[in-house]
C-alpha positions, 0 to 999 in steps of 0.5 A: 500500500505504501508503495502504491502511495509514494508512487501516486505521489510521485506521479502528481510531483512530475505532473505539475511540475511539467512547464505549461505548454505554450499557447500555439501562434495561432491562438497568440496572433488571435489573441493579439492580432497587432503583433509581429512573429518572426520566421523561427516561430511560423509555419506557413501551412499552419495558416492556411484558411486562417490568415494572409502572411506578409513575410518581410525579409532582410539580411539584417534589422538594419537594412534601410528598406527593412526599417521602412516597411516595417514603419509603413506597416505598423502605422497602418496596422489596423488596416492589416488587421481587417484583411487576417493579415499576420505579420512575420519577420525574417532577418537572418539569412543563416537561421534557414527557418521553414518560412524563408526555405519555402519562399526563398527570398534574396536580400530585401523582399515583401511577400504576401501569402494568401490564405489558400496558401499561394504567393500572391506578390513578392516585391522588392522594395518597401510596399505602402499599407494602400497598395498591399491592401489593394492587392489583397483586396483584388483577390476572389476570397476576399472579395467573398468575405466582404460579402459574407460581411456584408451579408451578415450586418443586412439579417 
């Protein structure tokens, strides 16, 4: 009986010692939809159907072009917000994450990643919040939540 008693206990010990397990991106960019993920912690499959991915790349935070998407970005961030826009980072070449394998970028580089999973532009230079929005406006899916919007504020 003895036994069987100090092995419960130890068994309750190990389980609430075990760490927390940490929410998934997911959930942390619906909690928050405002913040940036770096490249290390996304995968892009695990998006599909739930968000667009704007991935911003650079060889380094210091790259000019860098800083200033990332300005045009976050001054306008409630814009993205409305489109299931998440906005990922990728400032180390070396690190060989999943995000830059899949889209492998050179250097400075904008991609937007539909929901469906496909490259919807890839841009060389600092894009504004009004052009990228433009440009997922156009797409067929978003065109249809709008719709789905419009329909549901009418009933």
């Amino acid at each position: 009986m003895k036994r069987l008693f100090f092995i419960a206990l130890a068994a309750l010990v190990a389980a609430t010692s075990l760490p927390a397990a940490e929410p998934s991106v997911i959930a942390r960019w619906q909690s928050d939809r405002t913040q940036v993920f770096d490249a290390s912690e996304v995968s892009l499959p695990e998006l599909q159907w739930i968000a667009r991915a704007v991935v911003v790349f650079a060889d380094s935070p210091n790259d000019p072009m860098f800083r200033q998407q990332m300005d045009l970005l976050l001054a306008e961030i409630d814009r993205l917000v409305e489109r299931d826009v998440m906005l990922i980072t990728d400032t180390d070449p070396a690190a060989r994450n999943s995000v830059r394998l899949d889209l492998r970028p050179r250097g400075y580089a904008l991609t937007v990643v539909g929901k469906d999973g496909r490259v919807l532009q890839r841009k060389p230079e600092p894009w504004s919040v009004r052009e990228l929005t433009g440009s997922i406006d156009r797409t067929l899916l978003r065109q249809q939540e709008i719709e789905d919007r419009r329909g549901a504020n009418i009933r």
